[in-house]
N, C-alpha and C positions, 0 to 999 in steps of 0.2 A: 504494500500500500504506500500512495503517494503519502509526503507528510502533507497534514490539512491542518491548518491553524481554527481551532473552534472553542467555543466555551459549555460545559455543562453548567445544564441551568437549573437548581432545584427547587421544582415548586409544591409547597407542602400539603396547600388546601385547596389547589385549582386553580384553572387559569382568573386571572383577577378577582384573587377572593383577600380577607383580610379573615382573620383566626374570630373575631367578634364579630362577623357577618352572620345573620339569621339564615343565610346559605347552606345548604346541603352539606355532606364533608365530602371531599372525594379523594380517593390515591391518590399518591403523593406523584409525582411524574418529574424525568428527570430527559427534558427536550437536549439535544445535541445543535447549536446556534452556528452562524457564521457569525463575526465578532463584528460587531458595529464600532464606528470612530469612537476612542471613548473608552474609559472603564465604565463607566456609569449610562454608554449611549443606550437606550432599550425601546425606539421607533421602530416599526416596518424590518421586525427581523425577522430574517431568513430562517425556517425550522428544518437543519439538515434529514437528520431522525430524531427517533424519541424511543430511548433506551426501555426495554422491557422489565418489567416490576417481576423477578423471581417468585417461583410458586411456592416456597418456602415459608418467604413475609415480604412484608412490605418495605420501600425505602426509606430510609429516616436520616437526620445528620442533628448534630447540637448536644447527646446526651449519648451514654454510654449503653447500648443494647445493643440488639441483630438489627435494627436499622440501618446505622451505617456501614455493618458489612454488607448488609444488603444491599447500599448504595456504593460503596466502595469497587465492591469485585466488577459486577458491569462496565463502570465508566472505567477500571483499570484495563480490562479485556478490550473494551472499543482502542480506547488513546492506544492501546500497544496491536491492535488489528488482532487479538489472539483467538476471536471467534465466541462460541458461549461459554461464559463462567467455568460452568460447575467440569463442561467437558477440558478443557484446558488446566482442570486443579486447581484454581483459585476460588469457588465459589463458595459463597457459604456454606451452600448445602453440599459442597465436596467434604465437609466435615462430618463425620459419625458424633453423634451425642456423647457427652461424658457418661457411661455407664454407672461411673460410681456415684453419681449423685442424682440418677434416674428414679 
């Protein structure tokens, strides 16, 4: 794969939602952008793809759970081209349960 400059973007309660919106909740989704001028540009951007939510759990980032490996293993798999997760060994769910605390 060519190298392609892009930004993962995660959004946690839906496209334009605020966490106090009387809104539905929805997956968290985690779009793969072209980068706009700008760290902060966010008009009229280009939606390359939109990385798939593991049947595992759900994406998460900010707090210590399977969230952010859940978000972690995908976006590391994409940026390095290595294909799905769990098939390449890095996915969360590439891990067996700790038995001993089952």
């Amino acid at each position: 794969m060519a190298y392609e400059d892009c930004t993962y973007h995660g959004v946690q309660d839906g496209p334009e939602s605020d966490s106090s919106d009387a809104e539905e909740w929805q997956p968290a989704r985690v779009p793969v952008e072209k980068p706009e001028f700008g760290p902060t540009e966010r008009q009229d951007v280009t939606v390359l793809r939109e990385l798939t939510e593991p049947e595992t759990g759900g994406f998460g980032w900010g707090y210590n759970g399977g969230g952010t490996s859940a978000a972690a293993a995908p976006i590391l798999a994409d940026a390095l081209d290595l294909g799905d997760p769990d098939t390449c060994g890095i996915g969360y769910a590439a891990y067996p349960e700790d038995e001993l605390h089952a």
